[in-house]
N, C-alpha and C positions, 0 to 999 in steps of 0.2 A: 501413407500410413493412416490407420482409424483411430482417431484422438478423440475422447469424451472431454467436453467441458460444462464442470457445473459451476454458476452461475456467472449472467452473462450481462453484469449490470454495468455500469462507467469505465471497470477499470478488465471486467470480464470482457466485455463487446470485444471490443478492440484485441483483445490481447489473441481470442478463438480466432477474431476476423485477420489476423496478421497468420496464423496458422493455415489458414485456407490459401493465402494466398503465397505461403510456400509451397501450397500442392501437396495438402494433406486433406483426407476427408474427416470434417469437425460435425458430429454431432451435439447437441448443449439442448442446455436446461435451464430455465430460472424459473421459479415462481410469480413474480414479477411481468404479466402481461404487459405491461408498456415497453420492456426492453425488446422484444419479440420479432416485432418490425425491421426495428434498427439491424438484430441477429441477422434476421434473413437477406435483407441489403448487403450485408457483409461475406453471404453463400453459407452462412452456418446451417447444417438440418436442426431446426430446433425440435427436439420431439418433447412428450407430454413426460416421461417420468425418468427422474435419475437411472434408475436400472436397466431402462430401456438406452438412455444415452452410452452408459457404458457394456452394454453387448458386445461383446466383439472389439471393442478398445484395447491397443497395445497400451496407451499412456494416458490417464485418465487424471486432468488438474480438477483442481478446485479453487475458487476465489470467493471464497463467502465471511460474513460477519462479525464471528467470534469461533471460541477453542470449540464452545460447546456445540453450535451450528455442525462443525465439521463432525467432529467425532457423530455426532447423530447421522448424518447423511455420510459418512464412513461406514457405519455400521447399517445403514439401508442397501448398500450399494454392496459392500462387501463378496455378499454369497453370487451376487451375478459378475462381477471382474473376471476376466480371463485367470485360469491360472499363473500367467507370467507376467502379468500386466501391470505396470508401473503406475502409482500411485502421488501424484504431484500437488501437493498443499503452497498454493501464494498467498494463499490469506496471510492477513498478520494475526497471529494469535500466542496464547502464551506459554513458554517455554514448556513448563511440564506437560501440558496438553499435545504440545509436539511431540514429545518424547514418549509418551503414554501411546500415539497414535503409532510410531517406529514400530512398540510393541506389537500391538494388537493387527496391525497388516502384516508382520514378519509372523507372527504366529501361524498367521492363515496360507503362508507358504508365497505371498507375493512381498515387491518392494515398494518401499516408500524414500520421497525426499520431502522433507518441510524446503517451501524453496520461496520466504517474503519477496517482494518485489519494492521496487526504489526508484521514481521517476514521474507518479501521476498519472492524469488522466492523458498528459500530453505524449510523454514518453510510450504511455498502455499504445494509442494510435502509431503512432513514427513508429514503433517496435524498437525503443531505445534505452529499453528499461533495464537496472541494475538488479541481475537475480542474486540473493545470497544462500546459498543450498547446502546446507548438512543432509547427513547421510552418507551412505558406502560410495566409497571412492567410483567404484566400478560401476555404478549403477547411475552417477555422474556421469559418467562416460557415454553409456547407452544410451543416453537420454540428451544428450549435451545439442547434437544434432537440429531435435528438437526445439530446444528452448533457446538457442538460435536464432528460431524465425519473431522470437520477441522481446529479444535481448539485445544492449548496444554493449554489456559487461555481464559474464557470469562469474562468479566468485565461488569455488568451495571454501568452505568457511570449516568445517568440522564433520564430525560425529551426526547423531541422531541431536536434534533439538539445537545446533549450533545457528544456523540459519535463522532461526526465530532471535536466539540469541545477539546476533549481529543486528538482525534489525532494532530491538530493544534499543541497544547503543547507537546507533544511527538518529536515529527518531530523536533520543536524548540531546544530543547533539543539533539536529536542527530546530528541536522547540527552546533551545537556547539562544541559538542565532537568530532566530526569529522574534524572540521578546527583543533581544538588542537592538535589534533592526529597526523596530516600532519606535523604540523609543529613543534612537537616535535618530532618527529622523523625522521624532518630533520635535527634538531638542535642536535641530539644525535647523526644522522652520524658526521657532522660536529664537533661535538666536538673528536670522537673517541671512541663513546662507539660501544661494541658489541649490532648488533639490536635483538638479541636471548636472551641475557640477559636482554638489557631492556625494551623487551615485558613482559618477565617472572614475573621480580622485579614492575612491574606496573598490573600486575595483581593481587599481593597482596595488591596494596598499594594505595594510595589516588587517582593514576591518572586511578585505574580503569572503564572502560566503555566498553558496548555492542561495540561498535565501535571499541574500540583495540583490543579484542578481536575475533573479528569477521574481520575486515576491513585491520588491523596493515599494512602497504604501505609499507613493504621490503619486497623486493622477497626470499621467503623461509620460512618466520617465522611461519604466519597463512594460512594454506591451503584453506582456502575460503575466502581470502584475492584476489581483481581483480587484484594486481599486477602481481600476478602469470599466469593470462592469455591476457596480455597485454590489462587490463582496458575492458576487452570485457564480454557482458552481465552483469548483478544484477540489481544494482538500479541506473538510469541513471543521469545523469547531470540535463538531460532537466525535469525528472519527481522530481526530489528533487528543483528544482528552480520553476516548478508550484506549489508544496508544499507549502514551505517557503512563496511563495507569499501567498498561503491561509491564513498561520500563520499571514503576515503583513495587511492581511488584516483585521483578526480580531481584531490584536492589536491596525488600525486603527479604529474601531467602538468603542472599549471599553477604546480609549483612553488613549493606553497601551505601551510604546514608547518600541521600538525592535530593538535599536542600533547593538548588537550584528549577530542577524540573518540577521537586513538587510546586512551587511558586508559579509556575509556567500553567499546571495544570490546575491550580483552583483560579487563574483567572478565565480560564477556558471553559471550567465548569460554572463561573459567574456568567461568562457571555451566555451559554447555554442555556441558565435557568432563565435569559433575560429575555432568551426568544429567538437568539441568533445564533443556533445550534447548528442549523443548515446553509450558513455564511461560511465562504472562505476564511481559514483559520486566522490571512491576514488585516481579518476587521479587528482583530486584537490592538491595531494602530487608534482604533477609537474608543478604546476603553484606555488606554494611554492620556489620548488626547485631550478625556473628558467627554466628547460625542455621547458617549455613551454611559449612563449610569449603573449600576447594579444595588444601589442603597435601597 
């Protein structure tokens, strides 16, 4: 099958280059000449312009920035898509923007799925990433195949704009685990506990979460913990605080108060103004810890 992929940056690469090697032909795009390389090592064609990647595309993703990125490059690409060609949003972006974009590609006679992604830069590689996809049942289906070769879960989740949805609440959910995490595991230095034992002992036990497990902020304990590479690469400060924003934004529509996130996200946006925008989101253990100021 001829798959368009636009943009083919950390969590794009990977995700086109897992497509190729199901034995599909992946043509992609980024703007971004440094990814380009890496694209090509992975068999991607990468050609020079959106509308030329999706020529001839049955299923044409996207993996870009924000709502409004997409809807732009939605609407550049639009008039060259096949007429039946399926239309696949993993960006994470915000609700009504997804639901605006359902409109606007079903008007023009093709389909779409908002379809966020769940698992990193690590998961984007392994092809073991959690898809959450609103949109037409059926159109799930035709596609499912597909999104397969980079998926370890796919989830229909809803309607038009439910998958942006789901992700909201997700995200919610680990920038919560994630402040606990920091700060119980500063609290257990400070008290004197060993940090090996009590990653181990919270893995069996109530305070388990993807986030300690994955994230745990002392150097040594989890190997794909960013402590270990001084906060450098994963999931960034500045892309977990545009997040969270999407999350409060929804909470603001449906009139859904988000005491807790918001706290999460103005310390996310203090790391950011501090300089550590593009650190692993779990340097937030040194704004915890004191490491790090914001005053």
């Amino acid at each position: 099958m001829r798959i368009a992929f636009i943009g083919l940056g950390n969590m794009g690469g990977p995700m086109a280059g897992n497509l190729v090697k199901a034995g599909h032909e992946v043509a992609g795009v980024d703007p971004n000449e440094s990814s380009h390389a890496a694209a090509r090592e992975l068999g991607i064609d990468v050609v020079d312009s959106a509308a030329e990647a999706v020529r001839g595309a049955q299923v044409v993703f996207t993996m870009l920035p924000s709502g409004k990125v997409v809807t732009a490059v939605v609407d550049s690409i639009l008039d060259a898509c096949d007429s039946d060609a399926v239309i696949v949003d993993s960006s994470t972006i915000d609700v009504e923007s997804a639901r605006a974009l359902h409109e606007r590609i079903a008007a023009s006679g093709r389909r779409f799925l908002d379809a966020p992604v769940s698992g990193g830069i690590g998961g984007a590689a392994a092809g073991t990433l959690t898809f959450m996809v609103g949109g037409d049942e059926q159109t799930v289906a035709d596609v499912r195949e597909v999104i397969e070769a980079m998926a370890g879960k796919i989830f229909h989740v809803g309607g038009p704009g439910a998958g942006q949805s789901a992700k909201a609440c997700n995200n919610l959910m680990l920038a919560i685990n994630t402040a606990g995490l920091c700060e119980a595991a500063t609290l257990a230095d400070r008290l004197g506990l060993d940090p090996q034992v009590m990653y181990e002992l919270a893995q069996v036990s109530s305070g388990d979460s993807w986030a300690l497990r994955t994230w745990y902020p002392v150097p040594g304990v989890v190997d794909s913990a960013g402590v270990n590479r001084d906060f450098d690469g994963g999931f960034s400060v500045d892309l977990f605080a545009k997040d969270l924003g999407l999350a409060l934004d929804a909470g603001a529509s449906t009139n859904t108060p988000l005491e807790y996130v918001q706290r999460v996200r103005d310390q996310f946006l203090a790391l950011s103004e501090a300089g550590y925008g593009n650190k692993d989101c779990s340097i937030l253990v040194r704004l915890i810890d004191g490491t790090i100021t914001t005053d």
